[in-house]
N, C-alpha and C positions, 0 to 999 in steps of 0.2 A: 226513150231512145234519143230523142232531140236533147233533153234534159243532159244527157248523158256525152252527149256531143258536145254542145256548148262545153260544158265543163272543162273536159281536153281540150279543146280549142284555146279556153283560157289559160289553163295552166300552160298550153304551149307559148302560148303569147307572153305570156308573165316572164319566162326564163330570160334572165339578165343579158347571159349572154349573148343570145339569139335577138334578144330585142336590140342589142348592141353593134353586131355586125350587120341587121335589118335597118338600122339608122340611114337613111337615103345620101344626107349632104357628107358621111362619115369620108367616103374615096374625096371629095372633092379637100373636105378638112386636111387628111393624108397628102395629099398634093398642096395643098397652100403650106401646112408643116413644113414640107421638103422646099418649097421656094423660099421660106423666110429662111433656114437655113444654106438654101444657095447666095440668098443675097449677101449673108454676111461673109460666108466664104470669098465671095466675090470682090467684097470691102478689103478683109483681108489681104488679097489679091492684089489688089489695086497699092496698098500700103506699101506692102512688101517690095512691090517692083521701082515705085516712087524711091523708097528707100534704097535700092538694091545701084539705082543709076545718080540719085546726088548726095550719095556717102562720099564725100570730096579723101575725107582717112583712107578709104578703103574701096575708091570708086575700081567699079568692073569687078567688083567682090564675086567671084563665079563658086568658092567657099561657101559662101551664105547663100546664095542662091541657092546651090544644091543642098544646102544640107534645109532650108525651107520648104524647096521643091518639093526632095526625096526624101527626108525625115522628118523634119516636123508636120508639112501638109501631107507624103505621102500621098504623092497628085494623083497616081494612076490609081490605087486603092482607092482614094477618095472618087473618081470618078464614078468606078463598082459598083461602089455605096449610093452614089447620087442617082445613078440609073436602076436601083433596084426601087429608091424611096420614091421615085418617080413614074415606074412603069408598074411597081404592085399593087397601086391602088387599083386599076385596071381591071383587075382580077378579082377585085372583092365583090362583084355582082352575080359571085357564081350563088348556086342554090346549096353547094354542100356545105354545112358545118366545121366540118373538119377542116376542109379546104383554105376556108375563110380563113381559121385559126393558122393554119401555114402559112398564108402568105402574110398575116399581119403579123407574127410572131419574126419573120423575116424583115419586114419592113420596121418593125422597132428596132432590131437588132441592126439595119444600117444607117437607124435615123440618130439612134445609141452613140454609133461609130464616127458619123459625121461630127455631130455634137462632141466627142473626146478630143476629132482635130480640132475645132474651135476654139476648145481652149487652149491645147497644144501653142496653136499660133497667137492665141493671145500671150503664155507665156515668153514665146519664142519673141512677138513684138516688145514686149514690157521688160524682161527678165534678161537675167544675164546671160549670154546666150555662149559662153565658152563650154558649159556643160555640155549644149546640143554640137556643137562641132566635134568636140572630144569624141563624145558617141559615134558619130555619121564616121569619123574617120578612122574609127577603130572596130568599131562592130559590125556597122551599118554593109548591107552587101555592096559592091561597088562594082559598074566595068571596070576595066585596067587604063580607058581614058577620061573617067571621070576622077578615078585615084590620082592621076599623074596632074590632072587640072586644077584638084583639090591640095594638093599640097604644095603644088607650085605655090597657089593664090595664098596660101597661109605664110609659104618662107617669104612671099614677098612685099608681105607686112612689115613695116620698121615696127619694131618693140620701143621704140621711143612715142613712136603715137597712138598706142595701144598699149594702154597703162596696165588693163586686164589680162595681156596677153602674156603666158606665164608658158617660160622656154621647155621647162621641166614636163610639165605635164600636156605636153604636145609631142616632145621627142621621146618621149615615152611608149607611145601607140605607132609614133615612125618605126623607131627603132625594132619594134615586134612585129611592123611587117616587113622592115632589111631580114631581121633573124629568118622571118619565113621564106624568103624567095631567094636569101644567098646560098640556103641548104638543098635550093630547088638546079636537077639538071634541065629543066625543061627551056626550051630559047624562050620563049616567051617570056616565062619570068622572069627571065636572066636580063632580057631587054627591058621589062619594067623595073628589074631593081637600077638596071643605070640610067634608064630616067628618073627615075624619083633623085639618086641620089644627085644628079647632073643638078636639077630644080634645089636642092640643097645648097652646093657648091654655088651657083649663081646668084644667092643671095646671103653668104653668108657672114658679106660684111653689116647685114642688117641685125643678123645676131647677139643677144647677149654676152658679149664677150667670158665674162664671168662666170658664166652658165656652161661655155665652152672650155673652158682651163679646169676651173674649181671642180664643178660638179662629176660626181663619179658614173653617174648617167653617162656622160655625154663621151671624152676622150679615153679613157677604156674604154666603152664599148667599139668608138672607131679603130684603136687599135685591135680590138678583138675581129673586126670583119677583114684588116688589113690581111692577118695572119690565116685566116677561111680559105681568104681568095688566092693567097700564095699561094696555098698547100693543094688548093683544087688545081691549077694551072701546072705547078710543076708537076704536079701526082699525075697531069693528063700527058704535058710532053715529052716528060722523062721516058714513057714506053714508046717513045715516036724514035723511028731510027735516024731521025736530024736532028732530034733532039731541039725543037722550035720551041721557043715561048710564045705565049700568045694566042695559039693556034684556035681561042675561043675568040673570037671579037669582041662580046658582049662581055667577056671575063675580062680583056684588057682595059677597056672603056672601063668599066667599073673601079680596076684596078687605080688607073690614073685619077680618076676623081678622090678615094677615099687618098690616093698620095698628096693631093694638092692638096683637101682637108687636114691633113695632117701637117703638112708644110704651113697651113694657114695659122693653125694653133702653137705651135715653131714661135713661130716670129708676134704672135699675138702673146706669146707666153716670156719671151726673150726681150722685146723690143716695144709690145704695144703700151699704149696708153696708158692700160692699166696690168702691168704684167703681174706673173703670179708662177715665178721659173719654181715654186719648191711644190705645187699641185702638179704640175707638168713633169718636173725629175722624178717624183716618186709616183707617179703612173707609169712611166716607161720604166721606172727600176724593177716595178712588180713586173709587166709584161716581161720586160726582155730576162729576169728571170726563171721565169715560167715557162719562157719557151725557145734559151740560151744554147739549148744541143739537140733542137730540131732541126733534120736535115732529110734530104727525099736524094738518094741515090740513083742515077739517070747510067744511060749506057755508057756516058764518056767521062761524066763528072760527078761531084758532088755538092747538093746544092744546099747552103747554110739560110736558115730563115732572117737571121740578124744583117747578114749580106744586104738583104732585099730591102732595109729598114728606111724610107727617105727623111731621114736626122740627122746623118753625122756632119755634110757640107753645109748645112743650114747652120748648124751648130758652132760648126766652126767660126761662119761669118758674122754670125749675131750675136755671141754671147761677149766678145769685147769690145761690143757696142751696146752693151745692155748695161743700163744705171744700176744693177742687182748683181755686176759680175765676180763680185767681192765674195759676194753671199752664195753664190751660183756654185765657185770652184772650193771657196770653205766650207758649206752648206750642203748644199743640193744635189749635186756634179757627185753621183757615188765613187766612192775612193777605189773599190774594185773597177772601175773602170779607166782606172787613172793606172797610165804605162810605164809600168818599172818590171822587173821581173818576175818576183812572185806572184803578180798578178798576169802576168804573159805566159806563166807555168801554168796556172790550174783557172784561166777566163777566159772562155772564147771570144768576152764581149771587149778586152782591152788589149787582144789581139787585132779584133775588126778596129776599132780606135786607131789603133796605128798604124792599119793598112791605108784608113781612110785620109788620116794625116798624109801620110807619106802622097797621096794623091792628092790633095788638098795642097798641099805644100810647093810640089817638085814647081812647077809655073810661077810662083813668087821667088823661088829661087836663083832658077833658070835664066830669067830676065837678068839678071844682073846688075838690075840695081842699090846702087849703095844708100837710098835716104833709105831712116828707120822705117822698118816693116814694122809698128807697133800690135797691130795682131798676130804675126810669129811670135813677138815679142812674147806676149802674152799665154799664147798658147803651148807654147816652144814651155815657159816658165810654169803653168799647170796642169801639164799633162803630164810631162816629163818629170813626177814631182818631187821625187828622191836626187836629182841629179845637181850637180853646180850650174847654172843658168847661161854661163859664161864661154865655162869649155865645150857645154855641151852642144849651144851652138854653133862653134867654131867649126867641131866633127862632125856634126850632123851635117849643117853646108858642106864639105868635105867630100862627103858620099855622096850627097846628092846634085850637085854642078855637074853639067857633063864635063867628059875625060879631055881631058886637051894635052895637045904634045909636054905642055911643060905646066903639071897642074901643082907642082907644089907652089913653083914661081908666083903662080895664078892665087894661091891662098893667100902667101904672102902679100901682095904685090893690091888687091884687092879686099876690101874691107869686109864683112859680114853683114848684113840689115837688119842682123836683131842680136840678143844675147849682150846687151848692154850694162847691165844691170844684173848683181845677185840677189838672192833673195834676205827679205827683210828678219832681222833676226835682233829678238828683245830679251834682254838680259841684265839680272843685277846682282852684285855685290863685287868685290873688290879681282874677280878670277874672270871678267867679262872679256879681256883679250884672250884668255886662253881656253875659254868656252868659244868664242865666235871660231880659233883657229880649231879646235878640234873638229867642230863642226864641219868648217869647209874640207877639212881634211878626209872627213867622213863621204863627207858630197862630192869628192873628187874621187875616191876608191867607186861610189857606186856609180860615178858618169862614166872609168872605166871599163868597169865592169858590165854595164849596158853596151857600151858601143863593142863590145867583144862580143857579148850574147847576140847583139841583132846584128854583127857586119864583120864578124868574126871570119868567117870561112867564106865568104866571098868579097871582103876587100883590107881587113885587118891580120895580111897574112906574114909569115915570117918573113918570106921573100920581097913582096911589098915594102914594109917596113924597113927591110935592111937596105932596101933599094932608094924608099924617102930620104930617109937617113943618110946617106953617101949624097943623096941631088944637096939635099940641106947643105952640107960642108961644102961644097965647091959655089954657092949663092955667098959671093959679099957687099956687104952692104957698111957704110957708114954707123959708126956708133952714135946713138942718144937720136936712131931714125927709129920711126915706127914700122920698118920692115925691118928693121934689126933685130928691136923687138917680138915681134913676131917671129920669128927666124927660133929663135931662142923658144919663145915658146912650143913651137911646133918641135921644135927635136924632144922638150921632155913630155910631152905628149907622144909623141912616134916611141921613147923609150917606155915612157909606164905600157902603154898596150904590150910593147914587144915583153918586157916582164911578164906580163898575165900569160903569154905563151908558154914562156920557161915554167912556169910555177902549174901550168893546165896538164 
């Protein structure tokens, strides 16, 4: 019986694992584990924050903080972990087997977890750490004020002192959370999407320019959220009975930044440093395209999305200040947008063109100044691009000066500020006088023919004309004077219109 006793006794004592979890100093080992593990955390720690306040590139980095903090160390989890390797040993002095094995199969598992951050942050100290931003700002869960904290601290990095910092694959993960919260009605997100995009705008002369024109990432997609947020805005005040714009705050706010954005690429594209006007024209050609007879019908009106576009005054100012504007109105500058009539018959968008002109215009007019207006000039010459440059400034000023008691007098009597100059025309072999005149002749039939189509029925009328035409004859003027001249001109101009009547 005793024989038989010992034996079991031994064999119990013998089992490994029992003699393993019966190991007296085992909890305390368990516990020194967990502190040489805290310590290095701690080292880590210590690194991180040193580095975090004399990063002189990127001081107040609140970017790398978080994404240290909340992705790579993973603070609050790590704490979990450190309180479990710390307090399980605790528990290993119970008598049950079973027992024992739970809690140390637990305590590996957050001694496991602690150790993976370790090396985490060793990567994160050593390694290039653009990968772990990318993640934390795309995946990684976030509040909505640590988002906004977070990307502020990123746009307001220069890409010039951060060689790694690569524009693409940052506005890549912006860009998919605009998509998500522009399609959101909730205020909340409406509010975070106009902060974020606010933190955008405020540093986005630190931007890659290049990145902003060239890439197809970047300005299609801003033109893509331009036309979201129209179409949310009108589609909400059009059933309002005052028919108000705006009536969202967070939708206008929004609004105005992605406009300034766009005004910013305008003139970065037009006029900047390094501009890049045929990435820029043929992004808005596809857009406005794409979305050239979308309109949202309201109780009073009808609202065209191309209307809404902020390009054409920009346009206007910058592009015959641009060293590419050669290339721009030959090139780039699509010819369906360019104002003659076939293109005023069947394009809504060289329709707006012209409305915009004509507002863009009437104030340079108006004034009355005589030095050259070399931007009408210009403009006046490639928009208008079928027309004679010459006459058709002459009538255009015409219509557009206000009315005065004696406004033929006032054409005559007062020079034009632009329409100086025909256009340049190359030509060879021995018939080049009478190529250039049929030309002009050609270019004079279709200046009539426009100033009929657009000013036809409210100022190119019979009555009108017969009525110039009589002030003309009774106006004398001295011969081999330049209002004599003029005089002359203006009645076969008053006559060719008043033909296109007879003949209409």
């Amino acid at each position: 019986m005793d024989i038989a006793l010992t034996i079991i006794k031994y064999k119990h004592s013998s089992n490994p694992l029992i003699d393993f979890f019966n190991y007296e100093p085992l909890s305390q080992l368990m516990q020194g584990a967990g502190m040489a593990v805290l310590t290095l955390l701690i080292s880590f720690a210590i690194g991180i924050f040193i580095n975090h306040l004399d990063n002189r590139e990127r001081k107040g980095s609140f970017l790398d903080l978080h994404v240290a903090l909340d992705y790579v160390w993973r603070f609050k989890y790590s704490v979990v972990l450190l309180l479990l390797v710390e307090i399980v040993p605790f528990f290993m002095g119970v008598n049950n087997i079973w027992l024992q094995v739970f809690f140390f199969t637990i305590w590996i598992v957050a001694l496991v977890g602690l150790i993976r951050i370790l090396f985490r942050l060793y990567e994160w100290v050593k390694g290039d750490k653009n990968n772990s931003r990318i993640k934390y700002l795309s995946d990684f869960p976030k509040s909505k004020r640590d988002k906004i904290v977070s990307w502020l601290d990123l746009w307001s990095t220069d890409t010039n002192l951060d060689n790694r910092f690569n524009e693409k694959d940052f506005f890549i993960p912006f860009s998919e959370e605009i998509d998500s919260l522009i399609k959101s009605e909730d205020k909340d997100d409406l509010n975070l999407l106009s902060k974020l995009l606010e933190g955008y705008l405020s540093n986005i002369e630190k931007r890659n320019k290049t990145f902003l024109i060239v890439f197809p990432e970047f300005f299609p997609k801003v033109l893509e959220w331009h036309f979201i947020l129209w179409k949310k805005q009108y589609s909400e005040f059009s059933k309002e009975k005052t028919e108000r714009p705006y009536s969202n705050h967070h939708l206008f706010e929004t609004d105005h930044v992605i406009d300034q954005i766009i005004k910013f690429v305008t003139k970065e594209a037009l006029i900047g440093d390094n501009a890049h006007p045929f990435s820029y024209f043929k992004a808005l050609e596809v857009h406005i395209e794409m979305y050239q007879n979308v309109t949202i019908e309201g109780k009073e009106h009808i609202y065209s999305y191309l209307d809404q576009m902020p390009i054409y005054e920009d346009c206007f100012n910058m592009i015959p200040l641009s060293q590419n504007s050669y290339e721009i109105w030959g090139h780039y500058f699509p010819d369906d947008w360019k104002i003659k009539i076939s293109n005023l018959e069947k394009n809504k968008i060289s329709n707006i063109w012209y409305s915009r002109f004509l507002d863009w215009s009437q104030s340079r007019i108006h004034n009355n100044k005589t030095e050259w207006d070399k931007e009408m000039e210009e403009l006046s010459k490639e928009l208008f691009t079928s027309v004679d440059p010459i006459t058709w400034a002459k009538i255009y000023t015409f219509v557009i000066r206000p009315w005065s008691n004696s406004r033929i007098k006032s054409v005559i009597e007062k020079r034009v500020n632009f329409g100086y100059a025909g256009r340049f025309i190359s030509s060879w072999g021995d018939d080049d006088e009478s190529n250039f005149s049929k030309i002009y002749e050609v270019e004079l039939e279709t200046t009539f023919d426009l100033a009929m189509y657009l000013f036809g029925n409210r100022v190119f009328t019979k009555d009108n004309l017969n009525k110039w035409i009589e002030e003309l004859d009774t106006l004398n003027y001295e011969e081999d004077t330049d209002e004599f001249r003029r005089k002359q001109v203006w009645k076969s101009i008053f006559l060719a219109l008043k033909k296109r009547i007879k003949n209409s």
